[in-house]
C-alpha positions as CSV (number, residue, x, y, z in Angstrom):
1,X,0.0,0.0,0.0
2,X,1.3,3.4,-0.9
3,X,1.3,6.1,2.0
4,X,1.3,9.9,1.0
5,X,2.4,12.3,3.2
6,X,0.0,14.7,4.4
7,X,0.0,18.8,4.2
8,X,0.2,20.2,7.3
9,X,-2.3,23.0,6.9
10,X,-1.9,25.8,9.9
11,X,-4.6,28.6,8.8
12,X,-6.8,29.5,6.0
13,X,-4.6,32.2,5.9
14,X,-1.6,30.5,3.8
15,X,0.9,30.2,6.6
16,X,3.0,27.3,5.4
17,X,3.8,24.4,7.4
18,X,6.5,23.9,9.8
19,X,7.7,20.6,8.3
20,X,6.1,18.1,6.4
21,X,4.4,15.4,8.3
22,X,6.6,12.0,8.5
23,X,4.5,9.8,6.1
24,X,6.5,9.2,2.6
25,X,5.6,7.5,-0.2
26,X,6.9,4.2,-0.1
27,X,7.7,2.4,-3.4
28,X,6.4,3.4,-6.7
29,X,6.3,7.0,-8.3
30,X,8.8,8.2,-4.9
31,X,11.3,5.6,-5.6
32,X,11.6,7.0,-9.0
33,X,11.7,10.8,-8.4
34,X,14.2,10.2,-4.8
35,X,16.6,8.1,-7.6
36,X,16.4,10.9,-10.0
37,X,16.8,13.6,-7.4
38,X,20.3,11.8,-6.3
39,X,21.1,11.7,-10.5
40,X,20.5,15.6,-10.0
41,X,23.1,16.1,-7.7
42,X,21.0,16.9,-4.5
43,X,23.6,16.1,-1.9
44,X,22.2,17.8,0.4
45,X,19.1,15.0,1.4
46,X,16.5,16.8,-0.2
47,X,14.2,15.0,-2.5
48,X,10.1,15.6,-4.2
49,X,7.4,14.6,-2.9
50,X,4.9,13.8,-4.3
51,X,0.8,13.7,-3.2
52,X,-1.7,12.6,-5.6
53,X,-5.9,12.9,-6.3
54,X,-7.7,10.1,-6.7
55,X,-7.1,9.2,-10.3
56,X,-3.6,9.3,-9.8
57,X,-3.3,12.8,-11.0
58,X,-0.5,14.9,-9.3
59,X,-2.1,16.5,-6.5
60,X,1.3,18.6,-5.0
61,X,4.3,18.4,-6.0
62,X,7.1,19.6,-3.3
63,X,11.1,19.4,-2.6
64,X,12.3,18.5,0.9
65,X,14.5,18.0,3.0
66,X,15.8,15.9,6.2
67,X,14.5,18.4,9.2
68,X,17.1,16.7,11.7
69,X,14.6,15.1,13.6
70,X,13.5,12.5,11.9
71,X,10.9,14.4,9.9
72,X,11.0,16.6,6.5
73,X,10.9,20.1,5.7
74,X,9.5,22.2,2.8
75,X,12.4,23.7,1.3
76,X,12.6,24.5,-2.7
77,X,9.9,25.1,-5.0
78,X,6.1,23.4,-4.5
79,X,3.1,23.2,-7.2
80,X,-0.6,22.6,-6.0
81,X,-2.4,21.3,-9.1
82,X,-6.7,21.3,-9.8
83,X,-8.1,17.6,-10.6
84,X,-7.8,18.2,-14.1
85,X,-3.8,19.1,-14.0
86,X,-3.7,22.7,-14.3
87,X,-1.3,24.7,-11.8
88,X,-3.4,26.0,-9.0
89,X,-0.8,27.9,-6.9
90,X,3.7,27.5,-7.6
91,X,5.8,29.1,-5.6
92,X,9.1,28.3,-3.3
93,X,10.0,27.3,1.0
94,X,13.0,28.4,2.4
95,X,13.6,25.9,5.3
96,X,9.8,25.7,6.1
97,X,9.0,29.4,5.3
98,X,7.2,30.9,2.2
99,X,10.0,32.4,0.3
100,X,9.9,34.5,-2.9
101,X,6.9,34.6,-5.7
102,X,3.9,33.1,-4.9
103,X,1.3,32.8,-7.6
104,X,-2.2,31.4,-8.0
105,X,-4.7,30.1,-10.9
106,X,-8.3,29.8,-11.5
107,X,-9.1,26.9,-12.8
108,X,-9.3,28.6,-16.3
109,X,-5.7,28.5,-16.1
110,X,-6.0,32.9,-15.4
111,X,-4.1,34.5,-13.3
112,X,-5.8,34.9,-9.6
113,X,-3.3,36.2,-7.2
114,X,0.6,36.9,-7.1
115,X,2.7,37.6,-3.9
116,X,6.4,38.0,-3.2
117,X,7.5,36.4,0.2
118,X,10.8,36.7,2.7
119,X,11.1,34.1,5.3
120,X,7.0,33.5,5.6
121,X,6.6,37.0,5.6
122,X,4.4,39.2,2.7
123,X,6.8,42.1,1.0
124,X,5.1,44.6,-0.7
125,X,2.5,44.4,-3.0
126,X,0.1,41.3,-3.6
127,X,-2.4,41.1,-6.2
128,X,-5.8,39.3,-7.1
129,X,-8.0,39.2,-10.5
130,X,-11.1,37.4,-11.3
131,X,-11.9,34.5,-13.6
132,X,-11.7,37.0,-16.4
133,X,-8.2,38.4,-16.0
134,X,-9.9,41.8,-14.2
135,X,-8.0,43.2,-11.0
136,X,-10.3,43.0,-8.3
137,X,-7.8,44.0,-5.4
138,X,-4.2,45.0,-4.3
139,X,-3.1,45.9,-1.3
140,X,-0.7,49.2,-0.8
141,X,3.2,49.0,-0.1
């Protein structure tokens, strides 16, 4: 039986997770992306994981690495995908922390929001549009 990690989700509010709950995948599409990770050259213990809907669909798709305790942390670039495949949010963890440009997609594959991040914090500007590509809301500097 394959076991996915789970998301540890703090808040509606998009504070990302700490570390990545211990469950991996064991066997199957893991094996192949930890192998090719190490082809890569990540020394450094990090590897993808990978979380999947129900159809086998990827679901998330997120670099970690060994938090020293026996657990993982995000740390590198993440993609959240819809059932159907398109991109739903991309953006990058520094060691656990939001870090850098954050963007999300409506299911029509338009632009919703885009954010710039430093260590989980919000720099300047974010910005969000509706379905139809119209700006609906930005906050000030």
């Amino acid at each position: 039986m394959i076991q996915a990690f789970e998301r540890n989700v703090v808040s509606a509010s998009r504070r990302p997770p700490t570390s990545v709950s211990r469950r991996v995948y064991h066997g199957g599409p893991f094996i192949v992306l930890f192998l090719s990770s190490l082809l890569a050259g990540c020394g450094d213990g990090s590897t993808v994981h990978v979380r999947r809907w129900a159809d086998g669909t990827p679901k998330e798709v997120v670099r970690v690495r060994p938090n020293g305790q026996g657990g993982w942390i995000n740390d590198g670039k993440f993609t959240l995908y819809y059932p159907d495949g398109t991109r739903q949010e991309e953006g990058y963890y520094r060691l656990g922390n939001l870090h850098g440009a954050l963007t999300h997609w409506h299911e029509n594959g338009r632009k919703k929001g885009e954010s710039h991040w430093e260590n989980g914090r919000l720099i300047g500007k974010w910005k969000m549009w509706d379905k139809n590509g119209k700006p609906i809301q930005e906050n000030p500097e």
